[in-house]
DRENKEVEX-116764 format. One record per residue (C-alpha): residue in three letters; x, y, z. Coordinates in steps of 0.2 Angstrom, whole numbers, plus 5000, padded with zeros to 4 digits. Layout:
// residues N
ALAXYZ
...
***
This chain:
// residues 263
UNK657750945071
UNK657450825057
UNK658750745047
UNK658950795028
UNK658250665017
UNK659550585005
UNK660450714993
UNK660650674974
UNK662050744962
UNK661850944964
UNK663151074961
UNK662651234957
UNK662551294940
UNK664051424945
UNK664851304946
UNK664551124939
UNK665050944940
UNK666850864938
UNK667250714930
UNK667650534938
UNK669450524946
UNK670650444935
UNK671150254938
UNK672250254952
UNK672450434958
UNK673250424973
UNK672550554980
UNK670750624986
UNK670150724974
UNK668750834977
UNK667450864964
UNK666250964977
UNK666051064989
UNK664451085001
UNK664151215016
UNK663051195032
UNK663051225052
UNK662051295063
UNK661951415079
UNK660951475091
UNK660151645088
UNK659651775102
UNK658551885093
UNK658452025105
UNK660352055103
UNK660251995083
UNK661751895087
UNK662251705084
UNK662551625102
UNK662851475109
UNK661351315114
UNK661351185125
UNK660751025121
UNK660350925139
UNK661751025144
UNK663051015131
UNK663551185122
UNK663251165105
UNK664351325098
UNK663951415082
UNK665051305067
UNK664951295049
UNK665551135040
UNK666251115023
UNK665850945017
UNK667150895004
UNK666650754993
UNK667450644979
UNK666450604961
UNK666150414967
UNK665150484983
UNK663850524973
UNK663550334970
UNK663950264985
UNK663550384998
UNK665050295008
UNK665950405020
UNK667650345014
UNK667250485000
UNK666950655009
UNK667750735023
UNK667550885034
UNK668051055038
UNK667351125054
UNK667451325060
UNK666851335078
UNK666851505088
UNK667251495107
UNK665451585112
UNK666651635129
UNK666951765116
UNK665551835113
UNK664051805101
UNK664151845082
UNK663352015074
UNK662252005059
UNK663652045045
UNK663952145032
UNK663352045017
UNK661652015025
UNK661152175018
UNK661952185001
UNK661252034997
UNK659552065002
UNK659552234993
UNK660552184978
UNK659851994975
UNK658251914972
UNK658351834992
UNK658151925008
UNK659151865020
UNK658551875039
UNK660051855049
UNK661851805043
UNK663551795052
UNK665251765047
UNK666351645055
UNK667851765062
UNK669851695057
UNK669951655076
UNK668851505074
UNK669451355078
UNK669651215065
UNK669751065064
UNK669750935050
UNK669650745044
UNK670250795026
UNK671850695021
UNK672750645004
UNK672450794997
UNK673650844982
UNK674850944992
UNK675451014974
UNK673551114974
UNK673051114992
UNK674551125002
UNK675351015015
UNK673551045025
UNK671751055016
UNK670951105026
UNK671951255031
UNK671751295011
UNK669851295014
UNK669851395032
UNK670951525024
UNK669451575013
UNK667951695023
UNK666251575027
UNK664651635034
UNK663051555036
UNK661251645034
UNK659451605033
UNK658351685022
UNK656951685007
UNK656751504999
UNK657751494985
UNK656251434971
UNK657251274963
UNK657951224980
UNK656051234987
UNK655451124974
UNK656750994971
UNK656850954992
UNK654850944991
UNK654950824978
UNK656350724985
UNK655350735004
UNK653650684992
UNK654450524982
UNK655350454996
UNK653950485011
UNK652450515001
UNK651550674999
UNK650750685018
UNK652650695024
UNK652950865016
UNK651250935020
UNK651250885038
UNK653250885044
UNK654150975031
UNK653251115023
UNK652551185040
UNK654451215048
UNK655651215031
UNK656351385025
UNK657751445014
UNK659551445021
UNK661251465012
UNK662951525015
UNK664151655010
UNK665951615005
UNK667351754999
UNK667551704983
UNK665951714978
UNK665851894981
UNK666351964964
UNK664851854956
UNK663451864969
UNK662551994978
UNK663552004997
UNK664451844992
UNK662751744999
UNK662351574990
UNK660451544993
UNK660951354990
UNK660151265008
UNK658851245017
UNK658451285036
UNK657551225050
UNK657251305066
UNK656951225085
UNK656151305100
UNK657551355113
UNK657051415131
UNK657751585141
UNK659451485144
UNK659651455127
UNK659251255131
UNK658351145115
UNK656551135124
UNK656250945121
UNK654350865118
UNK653850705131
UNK654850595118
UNK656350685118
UNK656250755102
UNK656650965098
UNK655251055094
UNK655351145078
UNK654951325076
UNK653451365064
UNK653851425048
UNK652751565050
UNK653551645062
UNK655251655053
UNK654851695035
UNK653851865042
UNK655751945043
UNK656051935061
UNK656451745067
UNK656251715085
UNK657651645097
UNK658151485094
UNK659251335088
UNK659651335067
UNK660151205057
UNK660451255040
UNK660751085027
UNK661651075013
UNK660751054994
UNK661851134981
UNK663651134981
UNK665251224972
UNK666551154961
UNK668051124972
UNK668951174959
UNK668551354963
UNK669251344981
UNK670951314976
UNK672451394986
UNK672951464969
UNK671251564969
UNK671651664985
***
């Protein structure tokens, strides 16, 4: 699948940018918080499954990228950090949840297919120095404790044109006519606390890629080595195809809103 091109500042108007760190906090402060993963999808059982990629299983996760104010300029590692959810596919595959139909019939998006990530995923975290007064003795438990989900649906309009113009003024025009726009649709999340705001709790604040997967559930690879991505076409119609999905990040929440307090 192709890699995202590079991201500016964007947090979703619900909820907005924070202000720099003060001079020597001692502490990593997260200003944002941005959602992606991605799963395999079996779309005769409508269930998130497993891949392999040249034989490694690639289980259905979502990540919560936690970021400080000064990533925004620098782009350096040292300033975000992880929360990963994985479910154990030994398990079982995911169903299509809930919220996937409330917040096609309530909003303006349709979503195709969504899951949640169930409390019995595993965890696991690089997020440290958090300010235990806010977050607890372990952030990343603060943010698991919260409900995530991951979907793919209807192009959110400003996400649409703001990626088409970042993939246009970085690569040129031809680069989002030929690679992006033929395989790039919408892709979001859904978090419990947004549920009381938004339609199903569903933020249509990514976008989504799919790549072609064979009867094994195996990433089919061109002669380069390279995933082949799933048309467009075949996804935005409202019945994707099996396949590997990879939803990235665009728009983000003020990490002030997942607070422990707010549970």
């Amino acid at each position: 699948m192709r890699p995202p091109v590079t991201l500016p500042c964007l947090v979703a108007a619900f909820a907005g940018c924070v202000d720099p760190l003060p001079e020597g906090d001692p502490f990593f402060e997260p200003a944002a918080i941005y959602v992606e993963g991605a799963f395999g999808f079996d779309a005769a059982a409508g269930r998130a499954v497993a891949y392999t990629v040249a034989g490694e299983v690639v289980n259905p996760s979502i990540t919560v990228v936690a970021v400080r104010t000064a990533y925004f300029d620098t782009l350096d590692d040292a300033d975000r950090c992880e929360v990963v959810l994985e479910h154990d596919p030994t398990t079982g595959g995911l169903r299509a949840a809930p919220w996937v139909d409330e917040a096609s019939e309530e909003g303006e998006t349709t979503v195709w297919f969504g899951f949640t990530m169930p409390q019995t995923a595993s965890v696991t975290s690089d997020c440290e120095e958090w300010d235990p007064e806010v977050w607890g003795e372990d952030p990343g438990a603060a943010i698991a404790a919260w409900s995530w989900g991951l979907g793919i649906a209807t192009f959110d309009e400003e996400v649409q044109a703001e990626l088409e113009d970042a993939v246009t003024s970085q690569y040129g025009d031809p680069a989002w006519e030929d690679a992006w726009d033929p395989v790039v649709f919408g892709g979001g999340f859904y978090w419990s606390g947004a549920e009381d705001d938004l339609p199903g709790g569903y933020l249509n604040n990514d976008y989504a890629f799919g790549a072609l997967v064979d009867a094994t559930f195996a990433l089919v690879l061109d002669t380069d080595g390279y995933s082949i991505n799933v048309p467009a076409t075949e996804v935005v119609d409202g019945t994707p195809p099996s396949g590997a999905y990879a939803v990235r990040y665009w728009y983000g929440l003020d990490a002030d809103l997942l607070h422990p307090t707010n549970l």
